[in-house]
C-alpha positions in Angstrom: 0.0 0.0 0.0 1.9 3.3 -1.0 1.6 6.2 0.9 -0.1 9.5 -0.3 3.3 11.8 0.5 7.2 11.7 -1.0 9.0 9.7 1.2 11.9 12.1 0.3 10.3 15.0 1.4 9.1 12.7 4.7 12.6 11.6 5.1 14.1 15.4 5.2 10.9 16.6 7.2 10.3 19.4 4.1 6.9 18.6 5.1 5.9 17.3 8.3 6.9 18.6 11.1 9.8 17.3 13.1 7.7 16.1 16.1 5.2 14.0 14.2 8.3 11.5 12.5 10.3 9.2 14.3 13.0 7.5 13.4 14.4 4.1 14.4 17.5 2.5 13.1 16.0 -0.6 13.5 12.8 -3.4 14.2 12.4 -2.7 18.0 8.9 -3.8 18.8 8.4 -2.1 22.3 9.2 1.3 21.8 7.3 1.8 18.0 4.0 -0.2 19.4 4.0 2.9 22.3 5.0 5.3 19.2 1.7 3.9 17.4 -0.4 4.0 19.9 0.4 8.0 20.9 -0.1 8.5 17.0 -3.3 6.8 17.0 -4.4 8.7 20.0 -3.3 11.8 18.1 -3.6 13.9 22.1 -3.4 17.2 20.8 -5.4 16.2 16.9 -2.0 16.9 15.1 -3.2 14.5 12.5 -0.9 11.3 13.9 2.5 10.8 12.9 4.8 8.9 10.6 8.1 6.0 11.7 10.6 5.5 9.3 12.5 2.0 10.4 15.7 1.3 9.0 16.6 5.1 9.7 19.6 6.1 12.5 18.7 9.9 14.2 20.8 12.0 15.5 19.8 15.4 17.3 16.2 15.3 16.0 17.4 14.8 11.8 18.6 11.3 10.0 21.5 9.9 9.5 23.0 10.2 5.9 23.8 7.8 4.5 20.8 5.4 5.5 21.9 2.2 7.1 18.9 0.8 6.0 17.5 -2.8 6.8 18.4 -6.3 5.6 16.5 -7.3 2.6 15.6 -10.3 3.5 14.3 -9.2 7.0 11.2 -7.0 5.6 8.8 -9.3 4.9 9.6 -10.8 8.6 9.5 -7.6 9.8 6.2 -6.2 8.7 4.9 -10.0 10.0 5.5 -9.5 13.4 4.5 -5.6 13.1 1.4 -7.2 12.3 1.4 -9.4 15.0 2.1 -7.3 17.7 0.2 -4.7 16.4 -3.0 -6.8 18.2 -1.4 -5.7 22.0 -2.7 -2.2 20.8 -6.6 -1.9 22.3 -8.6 -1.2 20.0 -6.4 -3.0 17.5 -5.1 -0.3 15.1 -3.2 -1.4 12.4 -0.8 1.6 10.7 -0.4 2.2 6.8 3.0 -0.3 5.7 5.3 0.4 3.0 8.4 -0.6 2.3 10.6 1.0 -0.3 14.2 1.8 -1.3 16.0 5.1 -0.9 19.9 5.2 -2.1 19.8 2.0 -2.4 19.0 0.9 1.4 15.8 -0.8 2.4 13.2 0.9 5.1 10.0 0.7 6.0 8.1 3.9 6.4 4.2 3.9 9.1 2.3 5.9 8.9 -0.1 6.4 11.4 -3.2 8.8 11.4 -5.1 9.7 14.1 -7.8 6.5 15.0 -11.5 6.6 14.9 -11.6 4.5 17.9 -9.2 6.6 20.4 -8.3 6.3 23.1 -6.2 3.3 22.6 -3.9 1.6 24.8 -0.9 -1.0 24.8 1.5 -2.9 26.8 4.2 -1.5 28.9 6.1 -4.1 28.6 6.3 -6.4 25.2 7.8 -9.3 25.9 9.3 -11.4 23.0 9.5 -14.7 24.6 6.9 -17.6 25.2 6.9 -17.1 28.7 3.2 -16.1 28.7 3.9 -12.7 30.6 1.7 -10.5 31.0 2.0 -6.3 31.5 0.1 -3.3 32.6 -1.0 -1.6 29.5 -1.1 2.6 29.4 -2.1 5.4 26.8 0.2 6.8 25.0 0.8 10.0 23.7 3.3 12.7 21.8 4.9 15.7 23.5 6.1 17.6 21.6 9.0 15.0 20.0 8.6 12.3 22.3 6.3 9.7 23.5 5.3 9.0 26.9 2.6 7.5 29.2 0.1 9.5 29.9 -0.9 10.5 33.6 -3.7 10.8 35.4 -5.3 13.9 34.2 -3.8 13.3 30.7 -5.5 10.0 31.3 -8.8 12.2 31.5 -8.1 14.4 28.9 -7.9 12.1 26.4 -11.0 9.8 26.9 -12.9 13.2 27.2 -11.2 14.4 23.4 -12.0 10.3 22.6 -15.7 11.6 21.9 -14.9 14.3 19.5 -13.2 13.1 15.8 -12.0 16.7 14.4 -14.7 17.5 11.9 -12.5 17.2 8.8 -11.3 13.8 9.7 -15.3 12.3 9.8 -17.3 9.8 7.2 -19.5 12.1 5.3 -22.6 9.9 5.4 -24.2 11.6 3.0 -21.7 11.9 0.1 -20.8 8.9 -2.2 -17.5 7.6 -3.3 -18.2 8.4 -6.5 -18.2 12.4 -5.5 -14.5 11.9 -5.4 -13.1 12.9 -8.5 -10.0 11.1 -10.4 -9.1 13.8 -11.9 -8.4 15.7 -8.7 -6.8 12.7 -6.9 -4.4 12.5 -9.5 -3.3 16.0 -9.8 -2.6 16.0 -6.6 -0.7 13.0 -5.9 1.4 13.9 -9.0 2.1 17.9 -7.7 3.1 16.4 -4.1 5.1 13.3 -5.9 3.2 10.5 -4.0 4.1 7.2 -5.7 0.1 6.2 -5.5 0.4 8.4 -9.0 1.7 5.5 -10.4 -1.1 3.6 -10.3 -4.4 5.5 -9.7 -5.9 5.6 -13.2 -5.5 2.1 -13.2 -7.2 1.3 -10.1 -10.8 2.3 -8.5 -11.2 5.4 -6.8 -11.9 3.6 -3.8 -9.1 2.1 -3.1 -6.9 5.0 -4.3 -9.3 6.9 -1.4 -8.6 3.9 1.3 -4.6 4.1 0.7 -5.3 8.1 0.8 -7.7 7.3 4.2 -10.2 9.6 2.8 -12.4 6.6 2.1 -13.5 4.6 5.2 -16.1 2.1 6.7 -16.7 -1.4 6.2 -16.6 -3.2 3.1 -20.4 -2.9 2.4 -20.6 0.5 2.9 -17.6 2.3 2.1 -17.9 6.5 2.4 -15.5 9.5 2.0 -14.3 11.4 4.2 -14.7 15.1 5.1 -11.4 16.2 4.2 -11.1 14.2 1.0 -14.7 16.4 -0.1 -13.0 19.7 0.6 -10.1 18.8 -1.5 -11.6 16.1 -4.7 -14.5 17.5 -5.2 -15.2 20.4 -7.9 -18.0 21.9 -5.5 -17.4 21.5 -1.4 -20.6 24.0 -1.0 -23.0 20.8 -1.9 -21.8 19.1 1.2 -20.2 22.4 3.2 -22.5 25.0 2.9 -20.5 28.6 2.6 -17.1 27.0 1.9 -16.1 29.7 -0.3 -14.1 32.5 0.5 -15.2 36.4 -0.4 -13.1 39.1 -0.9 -15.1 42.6 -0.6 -13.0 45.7 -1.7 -14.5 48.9 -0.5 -12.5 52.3 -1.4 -15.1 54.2 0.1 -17.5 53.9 3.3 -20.3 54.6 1.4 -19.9 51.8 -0.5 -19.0 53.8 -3.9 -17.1 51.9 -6.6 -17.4 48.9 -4.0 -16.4 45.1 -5.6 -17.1 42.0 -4.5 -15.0 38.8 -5.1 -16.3 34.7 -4.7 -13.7 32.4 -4.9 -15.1 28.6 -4.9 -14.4 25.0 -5.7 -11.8 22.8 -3.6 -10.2 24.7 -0.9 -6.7 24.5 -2.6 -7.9 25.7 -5.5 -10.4 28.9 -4.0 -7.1 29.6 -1.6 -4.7 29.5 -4.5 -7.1 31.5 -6.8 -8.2 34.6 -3.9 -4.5 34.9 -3.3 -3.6 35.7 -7.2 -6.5 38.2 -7.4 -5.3 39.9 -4.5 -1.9 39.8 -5.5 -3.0 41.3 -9.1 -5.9 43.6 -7.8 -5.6 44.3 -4.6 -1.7 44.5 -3.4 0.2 47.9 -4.9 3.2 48.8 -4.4 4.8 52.4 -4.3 8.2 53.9 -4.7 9.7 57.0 -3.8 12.9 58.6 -4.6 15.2 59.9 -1.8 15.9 63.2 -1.8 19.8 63.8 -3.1 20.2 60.3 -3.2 20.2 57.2 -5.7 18.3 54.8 -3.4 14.4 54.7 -3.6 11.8 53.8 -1.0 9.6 50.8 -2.3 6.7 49.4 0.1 3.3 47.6 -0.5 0.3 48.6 1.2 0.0 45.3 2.3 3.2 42.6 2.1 2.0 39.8 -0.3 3.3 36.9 2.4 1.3 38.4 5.1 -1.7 38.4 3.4 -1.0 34.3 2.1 -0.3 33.4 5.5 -3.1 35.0 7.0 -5.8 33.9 4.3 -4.6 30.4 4.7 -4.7 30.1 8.1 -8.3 31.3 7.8 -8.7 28.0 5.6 -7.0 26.0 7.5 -8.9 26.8 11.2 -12.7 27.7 10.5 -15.1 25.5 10.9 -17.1 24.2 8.1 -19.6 23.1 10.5 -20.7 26.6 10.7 -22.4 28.2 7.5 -20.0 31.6 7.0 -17.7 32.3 4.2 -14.2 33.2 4.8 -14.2 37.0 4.1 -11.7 39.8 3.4 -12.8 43.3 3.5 -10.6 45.4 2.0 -10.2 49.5 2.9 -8.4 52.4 2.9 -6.9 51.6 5.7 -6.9 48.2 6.9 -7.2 44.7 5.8 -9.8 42.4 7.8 -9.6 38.3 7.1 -12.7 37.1 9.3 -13.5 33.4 9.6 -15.8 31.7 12.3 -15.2 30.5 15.0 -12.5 31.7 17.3 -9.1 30.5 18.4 -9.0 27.3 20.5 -8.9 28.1 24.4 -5.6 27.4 24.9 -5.0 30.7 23.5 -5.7 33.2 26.3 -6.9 37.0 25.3 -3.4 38.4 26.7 -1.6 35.8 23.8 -4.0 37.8 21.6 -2.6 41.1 22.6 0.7 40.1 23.0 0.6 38.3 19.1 2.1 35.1 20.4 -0.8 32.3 18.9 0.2 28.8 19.8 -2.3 26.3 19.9 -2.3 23.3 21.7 -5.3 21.6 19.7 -6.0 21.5 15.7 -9.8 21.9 14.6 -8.6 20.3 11.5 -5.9 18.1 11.7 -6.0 17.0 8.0 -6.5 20.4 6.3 -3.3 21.6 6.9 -1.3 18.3 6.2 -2.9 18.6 2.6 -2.1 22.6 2.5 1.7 21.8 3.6 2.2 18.8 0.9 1.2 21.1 -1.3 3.5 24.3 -0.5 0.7 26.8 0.7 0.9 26.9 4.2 4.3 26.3 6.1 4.2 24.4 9.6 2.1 24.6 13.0 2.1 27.7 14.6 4.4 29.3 12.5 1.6 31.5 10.8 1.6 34.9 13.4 5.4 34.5 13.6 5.4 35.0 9.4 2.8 37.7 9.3 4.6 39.8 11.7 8.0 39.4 10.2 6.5 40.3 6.4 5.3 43.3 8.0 8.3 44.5 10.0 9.9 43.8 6.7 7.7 46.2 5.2 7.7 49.3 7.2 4.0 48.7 8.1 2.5 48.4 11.2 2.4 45.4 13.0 -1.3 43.2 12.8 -4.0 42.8 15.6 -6.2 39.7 15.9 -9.7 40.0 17.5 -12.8 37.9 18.9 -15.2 38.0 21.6 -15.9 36.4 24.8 -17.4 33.7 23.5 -14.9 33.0 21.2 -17.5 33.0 18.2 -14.9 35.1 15.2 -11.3 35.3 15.0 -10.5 38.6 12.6 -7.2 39.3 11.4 -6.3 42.8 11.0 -3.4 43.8 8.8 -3.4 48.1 8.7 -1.9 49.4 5.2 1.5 50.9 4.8 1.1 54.8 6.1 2.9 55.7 3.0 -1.0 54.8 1.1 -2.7 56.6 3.9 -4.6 59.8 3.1 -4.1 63.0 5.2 -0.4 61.4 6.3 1.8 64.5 6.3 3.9 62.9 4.5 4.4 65.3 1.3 6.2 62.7 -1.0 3.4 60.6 -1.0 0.5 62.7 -1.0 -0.9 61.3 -4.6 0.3 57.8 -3.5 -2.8 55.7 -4.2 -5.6 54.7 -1.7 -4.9 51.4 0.6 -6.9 49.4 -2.7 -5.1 50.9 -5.4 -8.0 52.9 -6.4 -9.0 56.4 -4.9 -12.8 57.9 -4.8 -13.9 60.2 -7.3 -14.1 62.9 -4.2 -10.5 62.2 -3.5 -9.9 62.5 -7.3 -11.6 65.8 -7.3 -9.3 67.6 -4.6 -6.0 66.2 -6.3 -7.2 67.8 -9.5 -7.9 70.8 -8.3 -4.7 70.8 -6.1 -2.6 70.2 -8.8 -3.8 72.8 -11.2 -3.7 75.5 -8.5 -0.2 74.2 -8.1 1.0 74.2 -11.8 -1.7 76.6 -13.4 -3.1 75.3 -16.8 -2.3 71.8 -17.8 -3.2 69.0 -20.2 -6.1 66.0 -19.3 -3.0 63.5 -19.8 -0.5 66.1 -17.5 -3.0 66.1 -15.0 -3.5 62.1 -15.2 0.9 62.3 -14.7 0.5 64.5 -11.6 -2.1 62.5 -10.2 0.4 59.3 -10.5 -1.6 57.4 -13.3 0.1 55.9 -16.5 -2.5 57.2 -18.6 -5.8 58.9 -18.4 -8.2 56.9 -17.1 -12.4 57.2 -17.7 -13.1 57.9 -13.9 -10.2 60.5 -14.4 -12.5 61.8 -17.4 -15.7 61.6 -15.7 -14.1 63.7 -12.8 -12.8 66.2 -15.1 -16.3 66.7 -16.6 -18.1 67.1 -13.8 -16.0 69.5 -12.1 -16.3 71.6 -15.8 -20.0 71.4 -15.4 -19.7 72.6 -11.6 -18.1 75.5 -13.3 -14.4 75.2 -10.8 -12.6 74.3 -14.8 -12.3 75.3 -17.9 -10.9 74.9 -21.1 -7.6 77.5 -21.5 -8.9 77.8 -24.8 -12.5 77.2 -24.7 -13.1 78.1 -28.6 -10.9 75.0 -30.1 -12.1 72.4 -27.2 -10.7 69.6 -29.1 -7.0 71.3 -29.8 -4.0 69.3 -29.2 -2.8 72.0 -27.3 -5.6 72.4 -25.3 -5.0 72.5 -21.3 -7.2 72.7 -18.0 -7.2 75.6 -15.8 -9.0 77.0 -12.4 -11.8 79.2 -12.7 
């Protein structure tokens, strides 16, 4: 059964993080049944972990070159995996595959988090026939390591037991067949999974089972949330408002206000509001230094800000709840609002102080599909990228809100003061508003200003002074009406259509 990952980028940890692989150098039954287990109990819903046998570590990374494992012990060795895989209550058996790297045999588990948590094992694994018996204990990961759980850890985890992360749940009311090929195998051939290699020969459901995003017994197979949100060309039939909009809204009256809906699999609607915004939304300005060579550059909002906050909206809201993700755009601030709120863990003075680390995941799966395929970067390093971007920028640094209850989390990123109007700051007075575009009123006072400044100039001088390429048709419309309000006029109002022709004050 081949895994749905590159076991090259699983060997290097390019895409899982550090604490959810383990390494052993060799088939050592005791300490990888305990590893299981604490994957299968998946304590803090990290989405379980992966074991690479055959594999040496040292200080947390593997030892090149691989030893590997004897060739002619891996059948033996998945064999009494197998076997001693029943100690673990309720038996859980992991995903097996053996393959070849360099040369050198392993044999990589992986091991999601189990529908039937919590699960326990042995203490003690004895090899011999003796007939021994040991305690058995739940098991789970801190951090990089795996211990026995205590008391109140003991707790804990029957307590989380009852609640599967939404994402990782049967969909009972979807079909196997809403799982489409064509999206299973773009995927495993952009992350380089070696399932490619066979999944338009084989049925979509067992492509799905070696993916676990098919599950249930044999008579009644069903997908799973996650595998929905991601192989399906329309999540909204099954998640209603899984969509994200983007509202941009250069005036608080609402004037010359747009309205983006970005929809489809949640890669896809991520990957497409992030390349409008990039295209439509992000500007950037530059400004020469006085009596110098160097120029200022700055955008009103850094481009890998924005990513990492959008996609951590993605990646925690609940599609139990029927919102959209939305971003509202303004002159002066960037909102990313997704329901509900941050986890607990997180207390309102982490808020304020911009330190978010989260003990527990609402989806556990989401992300691991948003890492293999390069949008997001690892847990909790989100707020730590979205403040450096900024820094980085020259902007100010974000805010993140919610309420009591812990019903919204917003995101608040304020635009670059250089795009802020009224900002006494002279070499950027006709930089353009926070969304790139500025409202007719605001159009109407830099006209003026600039022809009180200059006296009479041309439609396409004006459009220069203003900072515009060319002239545009609001720059037109502007111009008329402020002729028909009788504050311009032609300089030579009897050959209105002269090349020569220029605007002046009345």
């Amino acid at each position: 059964m081949a895994l749905p990952i590159n076991i090259e980028d699983l060997l290097h940890q390019r895409k899982v993080e550090r604490t959810r692989i383990e390494y052993k150098s060799d088939w050592n039954p005791e300490p990888i049944i305990h590893t299981l287990t604490a994957y299968a109990n998946d304590f803090d819903n990290m989405g379980g972990g992966y074991i690479l046998i055959g594999v040496g570590e040292e200080n947390g990374r593997p030892v090149l070159p691989l030893t590997g494992l004897p060739a002619e012990d891996i059948d033996e060795i998945q064999m009494d995996l197998l076997n001693k895989c029943n100690f673990i209550e309720p038996r859980y058996i992991p995903v097996i595959e053996p393959c070849v790297i360099d040369g050198k045999h392993i044999v990589v588990l992986w091991a999601p988090g189990g529908e039937d948590r919590p699960y326990r094992c042995p203490e003690k694994i004895y090899t011999d026939k003796g007939g021994r018996k040991s305690n058995k204990a739940y098991y789970i990961r801190k951090g990089a390591r795996t211990i026995k759980a205590n008391h109140n850890e003991e707790r804990e985890l029957i307590s989380a037991a009852r609640d599967i992360p939404f994402d990782d749940r049967i969909n009972y009311q979807a079909d196997v067949a809403d799982l489409k090929p064509a999206l299973l195998t773009d995927y495993l051939h952009t992350v380089g999974s070696s399932l490619y290699q066979s999944v338009m020969e084989r049925p979509v459901e067992e492509v799905g089972t070696d993916m676990q995003i098919v599950r249930g017994p044999s008579e009644y197979r069903k997908p799973v949330n996650v595998g929905l949100m991601f192989f399906n060309d329309n999540p909204e039939r099954f998640f209603s408002c899984a969509r994200i909009e983007v509202v941009d809204k250069p005036d608080p009256t609402g004037r010359g206000m747009t309205e983006k809906v970005f929809r489809g699999p949640l890669d896809k609607q991520l990957r497409d509001a992030l390349a409008y915004m990039r295209n439509y939304i992000i500007k950037e300005y530059v400004t020469k230094v006085p009596d110098s060579e160097l120029a200022v550059r700055a955008y009103n909002w850094p481009y890998a800000a924005v990513e990492e906050a959008l996609s951590n909206a993605v990646y925690h809201k609940s599609y139990q709840i029927h919102e959209p993700i939305t971003v509202m755009v303004t002159p002066e601030k960037m909102e990313i609002t997704s329901l509900p709120g941050p986890d607990r863990s997180i207390s309102d003075e982490s808020l304020e102080r911009r330190v978010l680390v989260s003990r527990r995941y609402r989806n556990r799966r989401i992300g691991d599909y948003l890492k293999e395929l390069d949008i997001v970067e690892g847990r909790n390093t989100g707020v730590p990228t979205i403040l450096a971007a900024m820094r980085k920028n020259g902007s100010g640094l974000p805010s993140f809100e919610t309420d009591e209850e812990r019903s919204y989390f917003v995101t608040i990123l304020p635009v670059h003061p250089f795009f802020l109007r009224n900002n006494n700051h002279p070499e950027v007075d006709n930089a353009p508003a926070a969304s790139g575009r500025r409202s007719r009123g605001d159009i109407e006072k830099l006209v003026l200003k600039a022809l009180s400044e200059s006296g009479a100039l041309s439609t396409n001088e004006v459009a220069a002074a203003l900072g515009y390429k060319k002239t545009t048709d609001t720059l037109r419309i502007v111009v008329e009406n402020l002729m028909k309000a009788g504050k311009l006029a032609y300089l030579y109002p009897d050959k209105p259509r002269s090349r020569n022709q220029k605007l002046c004050l009345v």
